[in-house]
N, C-alpha and C positions, 0 to 999 in steps of 0.2 A: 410903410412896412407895418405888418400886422404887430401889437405887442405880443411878446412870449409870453405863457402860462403862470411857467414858473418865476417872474420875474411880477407878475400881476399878484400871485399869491404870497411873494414873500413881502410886497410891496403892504398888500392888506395886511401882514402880519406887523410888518414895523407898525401902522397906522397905529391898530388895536393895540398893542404892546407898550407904546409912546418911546421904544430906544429901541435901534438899532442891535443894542447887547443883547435887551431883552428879545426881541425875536429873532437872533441869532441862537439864543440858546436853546428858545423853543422850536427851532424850524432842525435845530442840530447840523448848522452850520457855521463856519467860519464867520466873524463881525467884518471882514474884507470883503469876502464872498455877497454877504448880505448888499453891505455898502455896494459893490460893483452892479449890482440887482439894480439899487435903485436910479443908481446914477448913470445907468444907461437907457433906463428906461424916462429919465427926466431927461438926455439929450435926442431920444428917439420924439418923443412927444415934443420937443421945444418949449418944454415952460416949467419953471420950479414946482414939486411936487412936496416941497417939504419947509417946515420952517427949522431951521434946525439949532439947537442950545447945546452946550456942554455937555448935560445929561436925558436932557429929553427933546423928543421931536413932534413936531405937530402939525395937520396936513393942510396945504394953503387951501386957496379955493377949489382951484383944479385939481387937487391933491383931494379934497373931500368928495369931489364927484367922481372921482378917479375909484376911489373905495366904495363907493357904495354903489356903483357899478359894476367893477371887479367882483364883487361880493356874490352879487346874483348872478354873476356869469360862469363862478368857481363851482358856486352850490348848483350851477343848472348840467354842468358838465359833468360834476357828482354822481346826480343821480341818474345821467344817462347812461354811464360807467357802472352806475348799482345793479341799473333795472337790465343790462345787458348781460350784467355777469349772473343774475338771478336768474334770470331764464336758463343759462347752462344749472343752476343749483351751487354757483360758486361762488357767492355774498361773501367777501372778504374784507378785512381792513384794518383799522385799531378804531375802535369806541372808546371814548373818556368821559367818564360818569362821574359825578363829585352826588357823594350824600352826606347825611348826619352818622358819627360814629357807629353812635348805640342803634339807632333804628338797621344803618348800615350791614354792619357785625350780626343784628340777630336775627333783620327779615330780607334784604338786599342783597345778600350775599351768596345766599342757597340758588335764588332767582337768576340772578347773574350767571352762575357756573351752571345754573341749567339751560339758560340760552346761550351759553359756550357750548353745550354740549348736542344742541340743537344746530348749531352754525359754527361748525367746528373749524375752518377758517376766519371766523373772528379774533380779533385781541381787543381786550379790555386793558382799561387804566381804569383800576377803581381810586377814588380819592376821598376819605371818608374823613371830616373833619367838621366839629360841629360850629366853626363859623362858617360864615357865607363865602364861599372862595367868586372870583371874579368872573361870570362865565364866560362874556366873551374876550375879556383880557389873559384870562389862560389858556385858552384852546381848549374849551371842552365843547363836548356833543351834546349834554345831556346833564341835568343835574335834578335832585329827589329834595324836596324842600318841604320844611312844615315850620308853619309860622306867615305869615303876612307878605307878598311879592313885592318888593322894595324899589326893585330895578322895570318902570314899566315898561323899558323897550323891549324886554323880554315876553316872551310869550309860555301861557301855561296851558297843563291839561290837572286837571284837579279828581286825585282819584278819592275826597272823602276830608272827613273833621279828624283828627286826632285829641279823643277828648284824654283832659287832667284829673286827675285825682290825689284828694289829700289823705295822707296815710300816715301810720306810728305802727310800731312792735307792742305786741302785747305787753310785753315788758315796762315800755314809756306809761302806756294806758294805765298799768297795773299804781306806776310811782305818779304819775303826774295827773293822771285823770284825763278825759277830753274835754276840747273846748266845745260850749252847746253853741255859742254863737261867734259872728265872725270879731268884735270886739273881746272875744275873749281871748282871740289867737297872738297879741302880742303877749300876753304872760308865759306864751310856753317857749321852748327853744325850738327857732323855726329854720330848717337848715337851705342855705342860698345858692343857689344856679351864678356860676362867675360868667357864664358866656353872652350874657345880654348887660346893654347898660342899665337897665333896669335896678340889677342888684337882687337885693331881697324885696323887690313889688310882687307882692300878690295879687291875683286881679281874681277876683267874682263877678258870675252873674246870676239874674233871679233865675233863679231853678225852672224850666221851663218856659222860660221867655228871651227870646234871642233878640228881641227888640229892647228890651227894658234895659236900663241903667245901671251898665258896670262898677263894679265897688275896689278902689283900689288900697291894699293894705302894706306899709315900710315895716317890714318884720327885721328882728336879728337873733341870729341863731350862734352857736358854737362853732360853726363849718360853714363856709364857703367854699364851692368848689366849681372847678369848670369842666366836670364829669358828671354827668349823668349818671353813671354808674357805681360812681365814687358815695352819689348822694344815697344810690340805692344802700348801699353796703351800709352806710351810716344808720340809716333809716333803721332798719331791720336789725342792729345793733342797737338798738332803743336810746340813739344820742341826740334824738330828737323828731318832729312832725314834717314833711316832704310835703311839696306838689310837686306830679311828673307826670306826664304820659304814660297813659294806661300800657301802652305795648312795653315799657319798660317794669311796671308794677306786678303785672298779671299773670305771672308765674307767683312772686311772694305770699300775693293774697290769695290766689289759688292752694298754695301749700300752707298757709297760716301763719307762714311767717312777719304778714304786717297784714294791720287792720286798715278798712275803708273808715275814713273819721266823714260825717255826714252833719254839715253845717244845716238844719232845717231853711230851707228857701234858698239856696246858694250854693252855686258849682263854680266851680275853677272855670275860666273861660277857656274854649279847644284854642285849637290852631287849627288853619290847614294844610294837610298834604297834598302836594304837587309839584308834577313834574315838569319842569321848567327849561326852555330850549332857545337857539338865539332867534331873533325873528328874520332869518333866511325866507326867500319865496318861495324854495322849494328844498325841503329836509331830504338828504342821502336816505336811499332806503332803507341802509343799515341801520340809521339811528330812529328811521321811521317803526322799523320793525322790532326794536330794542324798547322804542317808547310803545308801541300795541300791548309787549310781550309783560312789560310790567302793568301797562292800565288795567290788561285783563286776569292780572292777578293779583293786586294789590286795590283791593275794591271794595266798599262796605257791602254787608255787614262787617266787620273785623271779628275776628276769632277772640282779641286782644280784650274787647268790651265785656267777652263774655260772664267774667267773674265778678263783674261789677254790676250787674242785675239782680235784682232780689229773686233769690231762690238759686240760682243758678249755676251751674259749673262745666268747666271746660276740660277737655282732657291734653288738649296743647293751645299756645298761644300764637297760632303762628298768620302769617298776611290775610286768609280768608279763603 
């Protein structure tokens, strides 16, 4: 007997999930229901498909070839389902996008309710949190990342650098002066990013040289925080010098509200932005066409760098 569908996909969902609870709550089903899933499908096949603990479950052998076969056979029927419903013009579904708040909130957002508005049968779960949520242990589709790809099973499309920038309020500048060099940066108050284990690490690199030898600095400041947004407010109330990503600065500096501080020989080092997906063999088209819709809009040059060029000015800050 052939296995069922839905008993193959809730099956990959315990795998991924590691309990049964947990992908009962994500499948929004009953933990009975779920359990009956798999436990008919482990006496249809004749062989234990799961190792199972108190609180967590893990898949034996069979059970590991069982998922990662199901896997490519769920995402093939996907997008046969996508590409069928597309030709009528009826791409429907729920997409789940996980980004960082602040970039989220000020350039991801607009994009998103316009490709809702482009594919008006779509649903979105946007999930914007600036740590790294799990992506294929949460069920997402799709996730926007800046900073370093951790997870290499994962697969990227890389729309560009997100370069940093160090800054203060005219105000700080007026009482405390700038620093000319990067040993002069621990005399001032340096305010700290809480969402990386870093801390207060600041990292440089030679101005101009992507190859040369990063400089790392342990600063402390008055404020810790695990807002981006939080640091900007601060900043600009002159309680201290920030590094942040320009897309978060480039309205400030554009209005006057905070100055570019210019270390001679020495930049904040970027990160990168990208967008990040599971490594499926073949992506539903819906998330195919969600991930086009942002490459092709979220693309250097950035709008966001604009104010940080000598001479230069920008009239909004927005993806490019």
């Amino acid at each position: 007997m052939r296995p069922d569908v839905d008993a193959l996909a809730t099956f990959v969902q315990v795998v991924d999930s590691g309990s049964v609870t947990a992908a009962a709550a994500r499948l929004g089903l009953a933990k009975s229901v779920v359990s009956k899933r798999v436990t008919q499908l482990e006496a249809q096949l004749a062989t234990p498909l799961l190792h199972r603990a108190p609180r967590h479950v893990s898949p034996t052998e069979a059970g590991a070839l069982l998922a990662e076969r199901a896997r490519a056979l769920l995402a093939q029927l996907d997008t046969v389902a996508d590409d069928v419903m597309a030709q009528s013009g009826a791409l429907q579904g729920l997409l789940r996008l996980a980004a960082p708040l602040s970039f989220g909130s000020r350039h991801l957002g607009p994009l998103v309710a316009a490709f809702m508005a482009e594919y008006p049968r779509i649903e979105v779960s946007l999930d914007l949190d600036d740590r790294h949520v799990d992506l294929l242990g949460g069920g997402y589709d799709l996730a926007l990342r800046i900073g370093r790809l951790a997870d290499s099973a994962l697969r990227a499309r890389r729309l560009g650098l997100s370069r940093r920038a160090l800054c203060c309020s005219p105000d700080y500048a007026a009482r405390h002066g700038l620093p000319a060099t990067l040993d002069a940066l621990p005399g001032h108050s340096c305010l700290g990013y809480a969402n990386t284990t870093a801390g207060h690490l600041w990292r440089f690199a030679p101005a101009g040289q992507p190859e040369g030898e990063p400089r790392s600095l342990v600063l402390r400041g008055r404020l810790t925080a695990n807002s981006g947004e939080a640091l900007l407010d601060a900043a600009t109330a002159g309680i201290g010098l920030v590094v942040l990503p320009r897309f978060l600065l480039c309205d400030a500096v554009r209005q006057g509200r905070l100055l570019r501080v210019e270390i001679p020989g020495w930049e904040p080092v970027p990160d990168v932005i990208q967008l990040v997906y599971p490594p499926t063999p073949a992506l539903p088209l819906k998330t195919r066409r969600l991930l086009d819709y942002l490459a092709a809009r979220i693309r250097e040059p950035f709008a966001w760098d604009m104010p940080f060029q000598p001479g230069a000015s920008a009239a909004g800050c927005g993806a490019g």
